[in-house]
C-alpha positions in Angstrom: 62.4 -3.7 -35.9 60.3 -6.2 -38.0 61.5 -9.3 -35.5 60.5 -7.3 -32.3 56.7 -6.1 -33.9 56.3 -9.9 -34.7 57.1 -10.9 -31.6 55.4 -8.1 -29.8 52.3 -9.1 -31.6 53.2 -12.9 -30.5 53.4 -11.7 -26.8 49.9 -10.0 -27.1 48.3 -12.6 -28.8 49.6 -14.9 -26.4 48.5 -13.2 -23.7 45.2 -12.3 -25.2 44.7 -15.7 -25.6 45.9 -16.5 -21.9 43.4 -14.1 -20.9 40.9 -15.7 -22.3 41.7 -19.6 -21.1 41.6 -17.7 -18.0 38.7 -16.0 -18.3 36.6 -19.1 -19.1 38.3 -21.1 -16.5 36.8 -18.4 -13.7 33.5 -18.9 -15.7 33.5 -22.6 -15.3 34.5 -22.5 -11.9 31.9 -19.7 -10.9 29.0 -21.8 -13.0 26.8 -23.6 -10.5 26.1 -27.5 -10.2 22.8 -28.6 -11.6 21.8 -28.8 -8.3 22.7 -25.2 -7.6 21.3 -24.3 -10.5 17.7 -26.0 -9.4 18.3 -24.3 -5.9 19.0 -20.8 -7.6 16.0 -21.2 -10.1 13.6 -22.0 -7.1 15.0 -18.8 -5.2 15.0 -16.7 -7.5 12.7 -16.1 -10.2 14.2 -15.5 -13.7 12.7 -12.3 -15.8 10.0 -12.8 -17.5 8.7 -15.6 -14.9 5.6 -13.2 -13.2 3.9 -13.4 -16.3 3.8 -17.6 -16.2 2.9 -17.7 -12.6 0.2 -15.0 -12.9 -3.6 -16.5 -12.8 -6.4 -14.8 -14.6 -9.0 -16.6 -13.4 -7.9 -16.2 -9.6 -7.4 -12.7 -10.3 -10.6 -12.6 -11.8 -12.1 -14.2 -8.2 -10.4 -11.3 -6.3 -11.4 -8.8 -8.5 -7.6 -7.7 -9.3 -6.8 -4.9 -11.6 -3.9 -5.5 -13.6 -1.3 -5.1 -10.7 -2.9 -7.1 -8.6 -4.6 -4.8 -6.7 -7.8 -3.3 -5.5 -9.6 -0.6 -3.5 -10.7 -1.0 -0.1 -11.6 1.0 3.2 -9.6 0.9 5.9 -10.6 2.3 9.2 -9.1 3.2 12.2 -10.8 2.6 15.2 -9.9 5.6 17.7 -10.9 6.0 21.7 -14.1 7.5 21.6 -15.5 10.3 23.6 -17.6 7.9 26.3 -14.8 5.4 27.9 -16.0 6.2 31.4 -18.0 2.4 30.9 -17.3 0.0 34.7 -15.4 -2.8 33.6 -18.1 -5.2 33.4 -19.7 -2.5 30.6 -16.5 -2.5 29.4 -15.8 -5.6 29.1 -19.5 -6.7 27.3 -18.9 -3.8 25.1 -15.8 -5.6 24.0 -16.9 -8.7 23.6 -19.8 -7.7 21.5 -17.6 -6.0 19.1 -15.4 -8.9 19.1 -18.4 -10.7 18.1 -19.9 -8.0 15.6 -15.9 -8.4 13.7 -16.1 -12.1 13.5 -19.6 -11.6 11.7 -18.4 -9.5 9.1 -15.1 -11.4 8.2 -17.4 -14.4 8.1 -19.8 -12.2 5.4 -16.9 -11.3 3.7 -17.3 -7.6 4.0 -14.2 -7.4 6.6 -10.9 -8.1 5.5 -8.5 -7.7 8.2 -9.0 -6.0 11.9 -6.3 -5.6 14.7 -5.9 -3.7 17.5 -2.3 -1.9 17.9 -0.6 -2.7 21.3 0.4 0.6 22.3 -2.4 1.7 24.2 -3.0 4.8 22.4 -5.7 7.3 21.3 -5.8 4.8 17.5 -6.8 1.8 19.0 -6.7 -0.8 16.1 -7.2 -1.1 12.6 -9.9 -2.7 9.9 -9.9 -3.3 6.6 -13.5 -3.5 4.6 -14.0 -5.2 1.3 -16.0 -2.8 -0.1 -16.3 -0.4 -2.5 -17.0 2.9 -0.9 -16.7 5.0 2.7 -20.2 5.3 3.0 -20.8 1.2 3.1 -17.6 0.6 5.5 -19.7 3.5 7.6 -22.8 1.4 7.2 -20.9 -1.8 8.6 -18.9 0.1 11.3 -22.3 1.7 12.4 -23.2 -2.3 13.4 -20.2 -2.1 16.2 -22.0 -2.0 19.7 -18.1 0.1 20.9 -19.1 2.7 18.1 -23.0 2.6 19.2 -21.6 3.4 23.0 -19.3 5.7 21.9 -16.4 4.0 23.4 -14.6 3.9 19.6 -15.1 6.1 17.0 -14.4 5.3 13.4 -11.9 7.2 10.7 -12.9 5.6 7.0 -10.1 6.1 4.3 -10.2 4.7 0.3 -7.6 2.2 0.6 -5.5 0.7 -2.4 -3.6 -2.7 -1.6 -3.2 -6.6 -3.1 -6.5 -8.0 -4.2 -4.9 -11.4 -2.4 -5.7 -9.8 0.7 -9.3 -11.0 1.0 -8.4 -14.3 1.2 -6.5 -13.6 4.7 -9.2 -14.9 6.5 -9.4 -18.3 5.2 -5.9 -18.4 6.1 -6.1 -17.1 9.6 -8.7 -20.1 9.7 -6.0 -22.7 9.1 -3.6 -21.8 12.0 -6.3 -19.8 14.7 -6.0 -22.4 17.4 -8.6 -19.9 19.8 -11.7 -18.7 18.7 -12.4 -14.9 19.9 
């Protein structure tokens, strides 16, 4: 009884210690090159590494809160009531208020602005960098489409990454075609 508890306690330490060779063998195998390891580090960002990339004084700039993020208005530009315009009045109008949102991204007060491409009743989109409804209804009041009552304005408080007012240097830097 005493030979076969020895060797039964041989067999599992034997095989607890197999298990382990084995289990460090998979480890070693599994472990990345130091190239990997470069590649992996680049992809993906280890715990703790938002803090070391994050920039107080750029967030400062934007005027970030602490997640990054800050309030806008964002409107959305809807057919208005008087779309009965010929197309040349139709097509001034909409040149003028391609003009009128390439002067207020260039002020700084308009963030982003798009129309959608279905062709519906919500025509397209803007985003103000300001701080209240009644300023983005100030701004949108400028549009000679909202003057004519072609497009009418919905304002809403918007809350999204302080990084988006520097879109429009970007669109800058790849807009081949000026509006």
């Amino acid at each position: 009884m005493k030979n076969t508890l020895k060797n039964t306690t041989i067999t599992l330490a034997g095989r607890s210690i197999g298990l382990a060779i084995l289990m460090s063998c998979l480890l070693v195998a599994c472990e990345p090159d130091m190239e990997s390891k470069e590649e992996v580090t680049q992809d993906v960002a280890p715990a703790g590494e938002a803090e070391m990339l994050y920039d107080a004084a750029l967030a400062a700039k934007l005027g970030a809160d602490e997640y990054g993020m800050k309030s806008y208005v964002m409107a959305f530009l809807k057919a208005g009531p008087n779309r009965s315009q010929d197309s040349l009045e139709a097509a001034r109008l909409q040149s003028a208020h391609l003009a009128n949102i390439s002067r207020m991204a260039k002020a700084g007060d308009l963030v982003m602005a798009g129309p959608f491409m279905d062709d519906g009743a919500v025509r397209g989109i803007y985003i103000f960098d300001v701080e209240t409804v009644e300023e983005a209804e100030a701004l949108t009041s400028t549009d000679p489409a909202i003057q004519a009552g072609r497009l009418v304005m919905e304002l809403h408080p918007w809350y999204g990454s302080a990084a988006l007012v520097e879109l429009n240097t970007r669109h800058q830097q790849i807009q081949k075609t000026q509006f």
